[in-house]
N, C-alpha and C positions, 0 to 999 in steps of 0.2 A: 606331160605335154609341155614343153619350151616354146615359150613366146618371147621370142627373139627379139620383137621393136616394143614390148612393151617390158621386158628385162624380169620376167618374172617363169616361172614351173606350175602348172597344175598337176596335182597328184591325184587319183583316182585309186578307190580300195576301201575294205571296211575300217572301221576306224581304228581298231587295233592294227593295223597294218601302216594306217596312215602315220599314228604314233612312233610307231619303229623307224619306217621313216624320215618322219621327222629329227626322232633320237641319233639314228647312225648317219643322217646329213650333217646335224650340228658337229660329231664328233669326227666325222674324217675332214669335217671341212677347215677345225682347231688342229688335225695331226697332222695336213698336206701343207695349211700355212705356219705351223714351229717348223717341218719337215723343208722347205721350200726354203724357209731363211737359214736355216744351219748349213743349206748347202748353196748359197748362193754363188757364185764366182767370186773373190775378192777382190776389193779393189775397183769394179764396175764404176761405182758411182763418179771417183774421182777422174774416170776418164771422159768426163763431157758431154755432146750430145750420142760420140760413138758409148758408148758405158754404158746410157741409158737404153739403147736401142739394143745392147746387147744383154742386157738384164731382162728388158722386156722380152725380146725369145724366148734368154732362158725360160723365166717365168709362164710363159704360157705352154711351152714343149713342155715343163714340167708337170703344170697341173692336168695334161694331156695324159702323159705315159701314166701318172698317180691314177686319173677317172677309167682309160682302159683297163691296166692292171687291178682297180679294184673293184670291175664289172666283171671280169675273170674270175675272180678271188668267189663273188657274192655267186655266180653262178655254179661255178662248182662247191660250194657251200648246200645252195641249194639242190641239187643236185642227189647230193650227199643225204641231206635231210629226207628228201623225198626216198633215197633207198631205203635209210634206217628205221624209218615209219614205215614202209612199207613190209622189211622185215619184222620188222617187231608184230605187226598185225597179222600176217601169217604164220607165224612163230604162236602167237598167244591165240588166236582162234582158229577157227575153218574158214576164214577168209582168205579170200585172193588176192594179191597186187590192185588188179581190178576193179576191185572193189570201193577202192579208195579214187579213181581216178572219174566217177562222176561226180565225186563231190567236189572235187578241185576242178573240174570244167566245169559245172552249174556257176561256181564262185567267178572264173575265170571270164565266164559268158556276161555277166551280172555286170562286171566291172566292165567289159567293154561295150556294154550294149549302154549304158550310162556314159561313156567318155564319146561313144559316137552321137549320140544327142545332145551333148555340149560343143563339140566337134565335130558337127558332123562332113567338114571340107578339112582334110589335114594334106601336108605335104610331108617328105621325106625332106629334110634339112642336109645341108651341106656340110663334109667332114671339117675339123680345123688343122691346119696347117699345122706342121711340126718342122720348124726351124734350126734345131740346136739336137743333136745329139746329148750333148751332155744334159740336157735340161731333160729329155726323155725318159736317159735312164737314169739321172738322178729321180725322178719323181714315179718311176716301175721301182725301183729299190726300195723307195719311201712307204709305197702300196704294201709292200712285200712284209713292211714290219709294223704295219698299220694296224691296229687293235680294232677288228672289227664286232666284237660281244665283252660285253662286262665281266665275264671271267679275269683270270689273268694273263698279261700280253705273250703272244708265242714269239719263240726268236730275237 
């Protein structure tokens, strides 16, 4: 949950969950801003107030295309995980796909029947602009090579 005038995220979730999150926010938020300055336009700065207003686009187109792109990434991530569990469990026992899918809606239900009792008036927030092409796809590229698990980095 994004609270915009107060500049802060509530995260909702068991605590192993919250932890993960915690852990893969600190880390793409160190690999979008090394990734952000390698690719900045050069030269920007020294062009004045035009420089700075153009680095600032960049900069926000980029960490735009970066936070789309690596909602893409985590989702079919997830996605993925939920097939492989699911084969694996009908593989190894007499269980069904199914089977598995009221334990993850009880969890599912748990978490939001909690964020709506903290929450209980939310709005849909407004998307952000994206100014700069270059800044877009520099920061979907950035995603793309973005280490999202402690293994070793792909690509």
């Amino acid at each position: 949950m994004w609270s915009p005038e107060l500049g802060f995220a509530t995260v909702f979730g068991f605590d192993s969950d919250i932890d993960a999150v915690d852990l893969l926010h600190t880390s793409l938020l160190v690999q979008a801003n090394r990734a952000m300055s390698a690719a900045e336009p050069l030269g920007v700065q020294a062009n004045g107030k035009a420089g700075r207003a153009r680095l600032k686009t960049f900069r926000q187109s980029f960490l735009v295309g970066f936070a789309v792109r690596i909602g893409e990434r985590l989702t079919q991530a997830s996605e993925a995980a939920v097939q492989d569990t699911m084969k694996g469990t009908v593989e190894d026992t007499d269980a069904s796909p199914q089977d598995l899918l009221p334990v993850l809606a009880a969890r599912d239900a748990q978490v939001r029947e909690t964020m709506e009792r903290v929450f209980p008036r939310t709005v849909r927030g407004r998307g952000t602009r994206v100014d700069s092409d270059e800044g877009w796809d520099s920061g979907r590229a950035a995603a793309d090579r973005a280490a999202l698990h402690q293994g070793p980095r792909q690509g």
